[in-house]
C-alpha positions in Angstrom: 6.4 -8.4 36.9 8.4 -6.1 34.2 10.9 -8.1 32.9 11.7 -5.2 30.4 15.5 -4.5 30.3 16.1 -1.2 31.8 19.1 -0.8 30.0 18.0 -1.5 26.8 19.6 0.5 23.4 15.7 1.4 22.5 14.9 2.8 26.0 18.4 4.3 26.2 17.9 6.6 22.9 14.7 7.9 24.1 15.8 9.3 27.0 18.2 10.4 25.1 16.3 12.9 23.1 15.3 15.0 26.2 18.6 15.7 26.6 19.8 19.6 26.3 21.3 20.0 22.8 20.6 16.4 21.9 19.6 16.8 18.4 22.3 13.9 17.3 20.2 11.5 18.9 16.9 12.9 17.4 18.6 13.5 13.5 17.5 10.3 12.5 14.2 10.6 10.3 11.9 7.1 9.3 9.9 6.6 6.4 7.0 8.2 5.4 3.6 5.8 6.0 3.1 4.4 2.6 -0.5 2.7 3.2 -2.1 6.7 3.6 0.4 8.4 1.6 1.1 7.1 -1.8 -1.7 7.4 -4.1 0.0 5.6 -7.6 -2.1 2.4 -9.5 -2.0 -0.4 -7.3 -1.4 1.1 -3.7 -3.4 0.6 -1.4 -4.8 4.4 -1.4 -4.6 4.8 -4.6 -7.3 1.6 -5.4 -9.7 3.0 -2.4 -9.2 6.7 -4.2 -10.2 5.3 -7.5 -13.1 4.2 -6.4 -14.7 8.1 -5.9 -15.3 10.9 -7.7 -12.7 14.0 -7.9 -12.7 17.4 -8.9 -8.8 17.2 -11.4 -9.5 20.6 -13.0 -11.3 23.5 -13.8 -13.5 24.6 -16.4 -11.3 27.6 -17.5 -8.3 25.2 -18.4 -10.3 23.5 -20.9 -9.3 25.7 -24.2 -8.8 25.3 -27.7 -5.5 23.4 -26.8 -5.9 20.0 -24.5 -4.7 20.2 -21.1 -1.9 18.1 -19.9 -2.9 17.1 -15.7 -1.3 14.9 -13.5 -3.8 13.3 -11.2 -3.3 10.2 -8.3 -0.2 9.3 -10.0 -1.6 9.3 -13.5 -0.5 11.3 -16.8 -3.5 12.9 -18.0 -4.8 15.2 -21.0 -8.3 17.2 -20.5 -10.2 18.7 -23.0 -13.8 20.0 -24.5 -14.4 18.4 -27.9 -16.3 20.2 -30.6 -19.5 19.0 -29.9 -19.0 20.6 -26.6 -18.1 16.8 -24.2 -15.3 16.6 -21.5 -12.4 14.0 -22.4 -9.8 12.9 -19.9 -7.6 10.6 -21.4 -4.4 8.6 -20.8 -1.3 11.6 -22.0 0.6 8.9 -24.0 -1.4 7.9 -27.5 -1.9 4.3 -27.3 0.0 4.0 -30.4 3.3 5.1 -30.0 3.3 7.1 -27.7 3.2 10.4 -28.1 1.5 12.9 -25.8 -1.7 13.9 -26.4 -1.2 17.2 -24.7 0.5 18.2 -28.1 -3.0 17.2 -30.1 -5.7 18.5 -32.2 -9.0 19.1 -30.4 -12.0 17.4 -33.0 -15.4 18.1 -33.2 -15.8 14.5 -31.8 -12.5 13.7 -29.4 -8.7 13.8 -30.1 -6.4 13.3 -32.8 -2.3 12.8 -32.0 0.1 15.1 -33.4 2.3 12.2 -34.7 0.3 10.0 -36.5 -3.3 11.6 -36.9 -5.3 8.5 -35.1 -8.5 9.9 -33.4 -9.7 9.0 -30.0 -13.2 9.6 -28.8 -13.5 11.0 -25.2 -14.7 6.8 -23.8 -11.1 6.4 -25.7 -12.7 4.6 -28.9 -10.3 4.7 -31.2 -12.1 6.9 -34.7 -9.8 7.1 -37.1 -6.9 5.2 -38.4 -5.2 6.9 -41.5 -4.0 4.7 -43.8 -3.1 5.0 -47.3 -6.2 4.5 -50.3 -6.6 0.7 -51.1 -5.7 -0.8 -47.7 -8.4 1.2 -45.4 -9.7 -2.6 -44.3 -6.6 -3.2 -42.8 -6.4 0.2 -41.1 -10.0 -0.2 -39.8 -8.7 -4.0 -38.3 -6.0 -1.9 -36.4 -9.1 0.5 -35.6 -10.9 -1.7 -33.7 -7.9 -3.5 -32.1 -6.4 -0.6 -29.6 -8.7 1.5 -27.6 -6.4 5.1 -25.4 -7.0 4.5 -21.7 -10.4 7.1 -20.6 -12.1 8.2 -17.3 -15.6 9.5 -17.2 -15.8 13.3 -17.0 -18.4 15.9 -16.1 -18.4 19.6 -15.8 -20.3 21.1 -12.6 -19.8 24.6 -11.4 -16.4 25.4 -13.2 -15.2 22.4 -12.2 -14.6 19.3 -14.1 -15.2 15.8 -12.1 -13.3 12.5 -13.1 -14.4 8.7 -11.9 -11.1 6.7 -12.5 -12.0 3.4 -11.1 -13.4 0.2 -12.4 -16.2 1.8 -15.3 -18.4 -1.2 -13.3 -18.4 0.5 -10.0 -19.1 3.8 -10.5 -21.0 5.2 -7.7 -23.3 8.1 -7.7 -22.0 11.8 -7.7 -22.8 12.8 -4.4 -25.1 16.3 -4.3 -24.7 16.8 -0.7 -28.1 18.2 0.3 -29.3 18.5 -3.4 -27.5 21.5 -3.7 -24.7 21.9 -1.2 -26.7 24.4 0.8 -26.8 26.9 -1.9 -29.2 29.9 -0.7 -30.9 32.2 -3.0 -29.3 35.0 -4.5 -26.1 32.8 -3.5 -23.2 30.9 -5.6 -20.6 28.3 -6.3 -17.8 30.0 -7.1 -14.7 27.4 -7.9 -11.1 27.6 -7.6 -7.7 25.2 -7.6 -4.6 25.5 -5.3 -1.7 23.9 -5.7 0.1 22.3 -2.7 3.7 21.2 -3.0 3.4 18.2 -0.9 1.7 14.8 0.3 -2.1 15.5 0.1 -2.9 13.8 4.1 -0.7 16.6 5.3 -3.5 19.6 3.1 -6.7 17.6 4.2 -4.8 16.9 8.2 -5.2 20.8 8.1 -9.1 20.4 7.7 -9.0 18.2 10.8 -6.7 20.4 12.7 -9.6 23.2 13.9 -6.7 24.3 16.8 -4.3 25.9 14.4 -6.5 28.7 14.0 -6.1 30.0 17.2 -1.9 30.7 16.4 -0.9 30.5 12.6 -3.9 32.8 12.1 -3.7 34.9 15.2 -1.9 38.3 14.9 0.3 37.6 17.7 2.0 35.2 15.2 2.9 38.0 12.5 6.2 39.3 13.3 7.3 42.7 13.5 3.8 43.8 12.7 3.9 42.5 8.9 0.3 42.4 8.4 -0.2 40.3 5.1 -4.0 39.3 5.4 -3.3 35.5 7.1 -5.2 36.4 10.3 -8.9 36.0 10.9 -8.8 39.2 13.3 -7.6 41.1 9.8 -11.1 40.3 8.2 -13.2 40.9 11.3 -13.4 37.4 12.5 -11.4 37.7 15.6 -13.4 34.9 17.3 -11.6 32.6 15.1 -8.5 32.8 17.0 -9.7 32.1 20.6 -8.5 28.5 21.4 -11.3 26.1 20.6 -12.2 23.4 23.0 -13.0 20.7 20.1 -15.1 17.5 20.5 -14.5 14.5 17.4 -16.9 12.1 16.7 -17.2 9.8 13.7 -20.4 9.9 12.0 -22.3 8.1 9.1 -20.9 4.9 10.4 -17.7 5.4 9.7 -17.3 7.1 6.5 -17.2 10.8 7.9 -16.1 12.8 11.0 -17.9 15.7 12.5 -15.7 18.5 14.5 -17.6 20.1 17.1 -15.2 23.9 17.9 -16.8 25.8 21.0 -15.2 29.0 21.3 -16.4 32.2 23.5 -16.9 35.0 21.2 -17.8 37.5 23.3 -19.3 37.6 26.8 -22.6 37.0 25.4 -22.2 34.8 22.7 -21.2 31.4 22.3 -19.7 30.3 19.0 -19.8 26.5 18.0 -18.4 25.9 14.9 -18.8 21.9 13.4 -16.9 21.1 10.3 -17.6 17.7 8.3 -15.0 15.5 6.9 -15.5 12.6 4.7 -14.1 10.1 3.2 -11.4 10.0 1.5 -10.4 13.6 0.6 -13.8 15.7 1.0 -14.1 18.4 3.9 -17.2 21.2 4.3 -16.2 24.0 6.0 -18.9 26.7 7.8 -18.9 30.5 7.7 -14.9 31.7 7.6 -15.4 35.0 8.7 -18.0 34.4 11.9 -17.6 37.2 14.4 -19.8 35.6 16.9 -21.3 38.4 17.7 -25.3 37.6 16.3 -27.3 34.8 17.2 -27.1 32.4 14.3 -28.6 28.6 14.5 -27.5 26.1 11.5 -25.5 28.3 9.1 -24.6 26.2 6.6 -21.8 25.6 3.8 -19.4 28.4 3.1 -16.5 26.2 2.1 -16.8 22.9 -0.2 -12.8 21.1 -0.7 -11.8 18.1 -2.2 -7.4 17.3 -1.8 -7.0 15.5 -4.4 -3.6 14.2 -5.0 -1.0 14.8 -8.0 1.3 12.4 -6.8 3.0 11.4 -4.1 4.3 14.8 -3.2 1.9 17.4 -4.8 -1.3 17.7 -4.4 -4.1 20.4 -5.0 -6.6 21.4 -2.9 -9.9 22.1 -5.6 -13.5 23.0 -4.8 -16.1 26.0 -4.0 -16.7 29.3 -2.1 -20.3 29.4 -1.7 -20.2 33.8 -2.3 -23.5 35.6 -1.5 -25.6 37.6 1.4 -27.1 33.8 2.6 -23.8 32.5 3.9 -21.7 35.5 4.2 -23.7 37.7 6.5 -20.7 40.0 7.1 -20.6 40.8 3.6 -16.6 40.0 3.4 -16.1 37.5 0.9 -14.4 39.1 -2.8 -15.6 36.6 -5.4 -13.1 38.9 -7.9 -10.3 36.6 -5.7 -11.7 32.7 -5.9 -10.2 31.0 -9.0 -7.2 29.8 -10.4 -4.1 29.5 -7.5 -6.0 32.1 -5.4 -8.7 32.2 -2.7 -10.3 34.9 -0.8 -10.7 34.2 2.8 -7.2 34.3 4.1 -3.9 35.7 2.2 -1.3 32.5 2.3 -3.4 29.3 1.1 -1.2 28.8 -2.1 2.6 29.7 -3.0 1.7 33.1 -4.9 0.7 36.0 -2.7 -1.8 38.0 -3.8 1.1 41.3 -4.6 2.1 38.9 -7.4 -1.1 37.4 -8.6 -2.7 40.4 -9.0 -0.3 42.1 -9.6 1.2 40.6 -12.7 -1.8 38.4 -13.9 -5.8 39.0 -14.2 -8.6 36.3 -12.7 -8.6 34.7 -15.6 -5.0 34.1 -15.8 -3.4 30.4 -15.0 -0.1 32.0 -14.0 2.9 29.5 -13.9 3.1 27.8 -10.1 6.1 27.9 -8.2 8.0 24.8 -7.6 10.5 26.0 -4.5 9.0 27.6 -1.7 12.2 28.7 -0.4 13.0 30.1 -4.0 9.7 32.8 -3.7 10.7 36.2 -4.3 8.5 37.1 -1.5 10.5 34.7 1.2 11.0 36.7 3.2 7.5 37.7 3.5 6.3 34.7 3.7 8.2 34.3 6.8 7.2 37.5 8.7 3.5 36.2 8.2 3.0 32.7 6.9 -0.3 31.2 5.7 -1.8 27.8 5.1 0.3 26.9 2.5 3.7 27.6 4.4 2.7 25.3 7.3 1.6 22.6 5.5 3.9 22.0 3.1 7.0 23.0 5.3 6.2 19.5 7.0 8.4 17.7 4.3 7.5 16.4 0.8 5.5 13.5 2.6 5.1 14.5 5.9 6.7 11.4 8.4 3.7 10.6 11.1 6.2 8.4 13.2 8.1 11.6 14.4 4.9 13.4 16.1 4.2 14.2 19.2 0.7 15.1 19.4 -1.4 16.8 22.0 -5.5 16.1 22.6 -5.9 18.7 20.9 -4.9 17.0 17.2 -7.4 14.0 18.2 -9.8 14.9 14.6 -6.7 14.1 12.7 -5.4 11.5 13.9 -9.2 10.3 14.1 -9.6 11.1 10.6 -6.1 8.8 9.8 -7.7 5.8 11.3 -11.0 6.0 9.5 -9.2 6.0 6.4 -6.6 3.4 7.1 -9.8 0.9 8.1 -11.4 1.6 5.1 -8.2 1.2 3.3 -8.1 -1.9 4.7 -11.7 -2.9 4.9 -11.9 -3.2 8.6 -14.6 -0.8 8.0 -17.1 -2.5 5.6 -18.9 0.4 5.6 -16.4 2.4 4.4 -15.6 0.3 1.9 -16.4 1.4 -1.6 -19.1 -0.6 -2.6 -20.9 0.2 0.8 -20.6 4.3 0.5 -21.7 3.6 -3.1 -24.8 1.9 -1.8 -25.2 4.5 1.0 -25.5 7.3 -2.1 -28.0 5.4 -3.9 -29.9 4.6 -1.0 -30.0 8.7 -0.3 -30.4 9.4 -3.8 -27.0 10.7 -4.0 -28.0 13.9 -1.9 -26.4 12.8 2.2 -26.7 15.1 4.8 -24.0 17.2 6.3 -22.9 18.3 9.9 -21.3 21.0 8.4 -23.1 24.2 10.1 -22.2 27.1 11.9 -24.0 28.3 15.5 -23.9 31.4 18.0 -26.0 30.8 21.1 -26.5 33.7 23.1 -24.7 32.8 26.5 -23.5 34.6 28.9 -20.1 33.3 30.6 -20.2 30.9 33.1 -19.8 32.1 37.0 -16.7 30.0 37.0 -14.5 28.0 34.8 -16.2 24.8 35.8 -20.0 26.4 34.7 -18.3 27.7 31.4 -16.4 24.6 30.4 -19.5 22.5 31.2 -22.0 24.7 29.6 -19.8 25.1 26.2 -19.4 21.4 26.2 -22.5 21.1 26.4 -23.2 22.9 23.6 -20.5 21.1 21.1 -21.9 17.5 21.9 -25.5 18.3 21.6 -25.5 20.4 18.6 -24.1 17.2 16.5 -26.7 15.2 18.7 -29.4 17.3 17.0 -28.0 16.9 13.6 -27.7 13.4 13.5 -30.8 13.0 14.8 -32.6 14.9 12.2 -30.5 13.1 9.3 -33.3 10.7 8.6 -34.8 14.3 7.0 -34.7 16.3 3.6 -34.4 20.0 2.9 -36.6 22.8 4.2 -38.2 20.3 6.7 -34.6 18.9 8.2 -33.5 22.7 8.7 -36.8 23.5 10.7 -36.5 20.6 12.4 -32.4 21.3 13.6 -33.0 25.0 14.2 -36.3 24.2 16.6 -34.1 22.2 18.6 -31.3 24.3 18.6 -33.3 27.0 19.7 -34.5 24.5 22.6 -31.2 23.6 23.5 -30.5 27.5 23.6 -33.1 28.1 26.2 -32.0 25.0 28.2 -28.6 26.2 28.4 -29.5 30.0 29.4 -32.0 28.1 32.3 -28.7 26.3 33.6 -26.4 29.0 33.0 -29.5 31.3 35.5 -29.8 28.5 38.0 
């Protein structure tokens, strides 16, 4: 029997909120969900976070001054000694503290602007001035403070930081050896700020639906045309409505995205993107036209979100640019760098007018703090990017007031992964156990990431299509996973033989 009182205030206000012009009974706005959101020293997220490695910069911010970052919370200061070694140290000298931002790059580490001490990049402390006749004294102080240090590493124009317990460091993980990288092709890095919470950035890696309206043309008003829509590059198939299948993979520590969308009467487009944990996404081919048969096209896009703080974040990785991935021949590596990208116009707060206009590649132009303050508002509004809807969400964006459809199911998928290993409901997930799961791969995992056109005709009637693309979605990740026990050149052969079977299968039913 429901005992449950009918009449009850909680009941009462949510019928409330259907109500025709009832916004005062929906103006009431929770918290944000600390446990996924805040990222400081000591939180919950922030301890998991420090426990992996993180893109915080690139190489072209390194100079002949240090670089002042702000990273999970932390104040930083990057730089490239003399003898050519990445520091990333605490920003406040140990001593009194002073910023480090404001000091004098050495041969070997950092000296402080205020008092000369000089720290070497593991944040052994060098050099103590004190006056002649009492340098015992100044060498006991030496050896009594140490500045707080991270390991660093430059790969690819980007520079990596471990900020966890030096103890558990786990491998760097080379996914695949060499993230897919074909021949004559190459990592090209970049950095893009994001003025908000970074779950709401890498929710938008989940979110494979969106495509279909914030980068459709039907969205741009008043015919606008900025370059934020995939039929503006040739990739129209990028906007038909994807039927999505989401299914956790590497037990636990990952989710694979399986999009099937009809690009043409022929072809059959099925798109699988890879997210793992915490913050790392792979992305296939952006501009796919669907119109070629293609089996197990690999990495085009490789993201980390790596949180500032609380509410900033930057999303920091690498286009892979060259004929093996881009078969269309539309990526401009003259656009990948510094607050820009080029596979869609609207990923950061400066459009490309302005950050081309006034500034050069090599430029780290100043980043907007108000998005509503953007001399190109208006702009913005008549065709809005990445960046718009994401960090329009809020600062932190509140989970408790969504309403999602089945269609946001890899988000929300991707939530409760992280929360479990958060929490360590998910011992595999926890950090020592992905650390063990590098080594025991030699820090080089596989990846679902991959991008397929089967040749297809359209199903006789909706039920044949949606049962043939399904089909499709649920057995290309079937193939994958069941090839991950493989390396290289032999795990491709093996996937694209079996794709191709799965091709012919589905042409025999489709011909039945």
């Amino acid at each position: 029997m429901n005992t449950r009182d009918k009449t009850s205030p909680v009941q009462d206000e949510s019928e409330k909120k259907l109500v025709p012009f009832g916004g005062y009974y929906a103006n009431r706005v929770p918290g944000h969900d600390p446990e996924l959101t805040e990222c400081g020293p000591g939180t919950p997220l922030g301890e998991y976070m420090r426990r992996f490695w993180h893109p915080v910069c690139m190489s072209m911010e390194l100079t002949d001054t240090p670089r002042f970052l702000k990273i999970l919370g932390e104040e930083l200061v990057a730089f490239r000694d003399g003898a050519g070694r990445i520091g990333l140290l605490h920003a406040h000298c140990v001593h009194r503290g002073a910023s480090l931002e404001y000091g004098k790059i050495e041969h070997n580490g950092i000296s402080c602007c205020y008092h000369g001490m000089v720290f070497d990049i593991d944040g052994t402390c060098l050099r103590v001035p004190f006056p002649q006749g009492e340098e015992e004294e100044g060498e006991r102080y030496r050896c009594s403070i140490r500045q707080g240090a991270y390991k660093a590493f430059e790969r690819h124009g980007l520079v990596f930081a471990y900020m966890g317990p030096p103890d558990q460091e786990p491998p760097f993980p080379e996914w695949e050896s060499n993230f897919t990288v074909a021949e004559g092709d190459e990592l090209v890095p970049y950095s893009n700020f994001q003025h908000c919470n970074w779950l709401q950035v890498q929710d938008n890696s989940a979110d494979n639906y969106h495509t279909m309206a914030l980068h459709a043309k039907r969205q741009v008003t008043g015919e606008h045309y900025q370059g934020t829509t995939f039929d503006e590059v040739g990739a129209a198939s990028m906007e038909v409505p994807p039927d999505m299948h989401f299914m956790p993979v590497h037990q636990g520590r990952g989710l694979a995205a399986a999009g099937a969308r009809r690009a043409d009467d022929g072809h059959m487009f099925i798109r699988v993107q890879h997210q793992v944990l915490p913050n790392f996404s792979l992305h296939a081919y952006t501009s796919e036209d669907g119109k070629k048969k293609k089996l197990f096209s690999r990495f085009h896009m490789i993201r980390w979100t790596v949180p500032v703080d609380d509410q900033n974040s930057k999303m920091m990785g690498w286009r892979v640019m060259g004929p093996g991935i881009d078969t269309r021949g539309v990526g401009d590596k003259g656009m990948v760098g510094y607050e820009t990208i080029d596979f869609l116009e609207g990923q950061v707060s400066m459009r490309r007018p302005e950050r081309f206009g006034q500034y050069e590649l090599k430029d780290m132009p100043p980043i907007h703090t108000d998005h509503r303050t953007r001399a190109n508002y208006k702009d913005c509004q008549y065709a809005p990017g990445d960046y718009e809807a994401i960090i329009s969400q809020r600062p932190i964006a509140v989970h408790a007031l969504e309403n999602p459809t089945k269609f946001d199911a890899g988000l929300y998928m991707f939530r409760k992964l992280l929360r479990d290993a958060v929490r360590g409901s998910n011992p595999n997930a926890g950090p020592e156990q992905f650390a063990q799961w590098l080594r025991d791969c030699a820090g080089q995992p596989n990846s679902y990431c991959s991008g397929n056109v089967f040749e297809l005709p359209v199903g006789r009637t909706t039920e044949e299509e949606v049962t043939l693309r399904r089909l499709l979605a649920k057995q290309v990740v079937a193939i994958i996973t069941e090839a991950d026990k493989l390396q290289g050149k032999e795990r491709a052969e093996f996937v694209q033989t079996k794709m191709e079977a799965l091709q012919q299968d589905v042409l025999a039913k489709r011909n039945a």
